[in-house]
N, C-alpha and C positions, 0 to 999 in steps of 0.2 A: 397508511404510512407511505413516505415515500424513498423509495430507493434507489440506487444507481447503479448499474454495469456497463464496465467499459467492452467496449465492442469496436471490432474490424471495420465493421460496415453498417450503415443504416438500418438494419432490419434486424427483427426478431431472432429471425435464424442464423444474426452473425455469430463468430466464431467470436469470444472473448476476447479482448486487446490484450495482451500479457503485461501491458506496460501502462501504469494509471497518469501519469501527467502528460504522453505524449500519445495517448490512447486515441482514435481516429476519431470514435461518439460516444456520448455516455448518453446509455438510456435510461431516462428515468420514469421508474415506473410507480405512478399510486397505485398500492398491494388492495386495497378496498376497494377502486372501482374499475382496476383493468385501462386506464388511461396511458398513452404514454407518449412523454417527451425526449425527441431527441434535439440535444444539443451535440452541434458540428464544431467538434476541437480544434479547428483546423491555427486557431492561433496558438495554442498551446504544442502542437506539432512543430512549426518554426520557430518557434519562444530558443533564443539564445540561451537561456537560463532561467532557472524560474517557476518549469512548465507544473511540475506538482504542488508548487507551492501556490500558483494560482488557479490549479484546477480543482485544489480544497477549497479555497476561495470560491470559490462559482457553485463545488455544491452546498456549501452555507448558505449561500444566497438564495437556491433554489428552497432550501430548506429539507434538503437530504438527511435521512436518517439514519441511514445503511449505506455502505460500499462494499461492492464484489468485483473485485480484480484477480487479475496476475501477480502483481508486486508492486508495493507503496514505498517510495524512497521516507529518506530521515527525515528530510524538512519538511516533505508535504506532511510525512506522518505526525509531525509535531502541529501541522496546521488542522489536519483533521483532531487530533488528539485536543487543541485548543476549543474547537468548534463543536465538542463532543457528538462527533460523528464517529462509528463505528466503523472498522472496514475490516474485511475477510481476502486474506491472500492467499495466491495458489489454487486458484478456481482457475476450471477447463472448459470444455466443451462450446454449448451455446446459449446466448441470454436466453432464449426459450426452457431451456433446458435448468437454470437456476430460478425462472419462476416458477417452473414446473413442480421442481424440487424444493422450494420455499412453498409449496400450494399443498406438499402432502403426498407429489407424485416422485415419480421411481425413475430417474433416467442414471442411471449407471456411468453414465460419461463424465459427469459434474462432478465435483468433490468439493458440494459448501455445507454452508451450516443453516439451521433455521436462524432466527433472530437473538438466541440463547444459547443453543449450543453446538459446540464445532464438531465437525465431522471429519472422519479419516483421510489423512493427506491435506486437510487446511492448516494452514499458521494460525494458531492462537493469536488473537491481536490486541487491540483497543476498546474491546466491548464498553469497558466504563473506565473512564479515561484518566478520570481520580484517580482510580486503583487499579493500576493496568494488572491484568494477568501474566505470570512470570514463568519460563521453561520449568520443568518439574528440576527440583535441587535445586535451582536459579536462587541468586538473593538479587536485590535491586541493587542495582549500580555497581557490580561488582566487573571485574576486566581487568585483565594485566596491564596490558597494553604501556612498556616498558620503551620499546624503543631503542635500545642502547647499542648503539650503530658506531661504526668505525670512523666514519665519516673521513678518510683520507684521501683528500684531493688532489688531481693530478696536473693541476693548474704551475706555471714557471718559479710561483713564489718558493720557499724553505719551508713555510707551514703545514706542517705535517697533522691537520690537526685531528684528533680523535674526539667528535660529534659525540658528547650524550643526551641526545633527547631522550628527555621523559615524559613519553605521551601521554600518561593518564588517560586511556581509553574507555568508551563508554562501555566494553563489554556485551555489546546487542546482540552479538550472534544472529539465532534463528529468533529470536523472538522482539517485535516491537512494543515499545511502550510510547 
């Protein structure tokens, strides 16, 4: 199977890139026979805008199964969530270190999950992307997100005006769907 961690640096022993769309490389690695590709993000690093939504894009392409990062934004998260690709946030340490820990071994620095189930200090995320898994108490789509602002402007005109938006907020909190 094959998987992806973003990474600082070229090498096994980088430090995980905290950040998935503007992540330095993602390595990917076949979990079967120890192979591994790095892809150089270097455009997704200057990308204006964009950069997670097209870094899901590329690991579709590759045919990525898994993602282990720092943190997945909204959009990208909707673009892995379309591509049914899973991904685990709040991973530390070193990509050595999460295959170690996906292999059955013990490094204490990483805090992921096998391919099932999450482990302590990871984000719950998009395992199966039909049916996202939800914060415990969580209902789906639930969220104030009200809005109701004063909105009074200090601009020459007399309009005084009192702004209500009503944001209808997604409610995502800590957890993505």
């Amino acid at each position: 199977m094959l998987i992806a961690i973003t990474a600082q640096e070229n090498s096994l022993q980088s430090e995980i890139d905290p950040r998935f769309g503007r992540a330095a490389y993602y390595m990917i690695v076949n979990t079967e026979t120890d192979e591994v590709i790095v892809h150089n993000n270097s455009d997704g690093i200057s990308a204006s805008n964009g950069a997670g939504t097209g870094a899901a894009q590329i690991l579709s392409e590759y045919g990525v199964k898994a993602l282990y990062t720092g943190s997945v934004g909204p959009k990208a998260a909707d673009v892995l969530n379309q591509a049914k690709i899973p991904y685990y946030e709040n991973n530390t340490g070193t990509v050595q270190g999460v295959l170690d820990q996906l292999k059955g071994g013990t490094d204490s620095q990483n805090t992921v999950a096998d391919n099932s189930v999450p482990a302590g200090g990871q984000t719950i995320t998009n395992e199966n992307s039909a049916v996202a898994p939800q914060c415990a108490g969580a209902l789906p789509g639930t969220g104030q997100g009200q809005g109701i602002g004063k909105g009074r402007g200090q601009g020459m005109g007399k309009g005084m005006g009192s702004g209500r938006g009503t944001g209808g907020g997604q409610g995502r909190g800590g957890c993505r769907r």
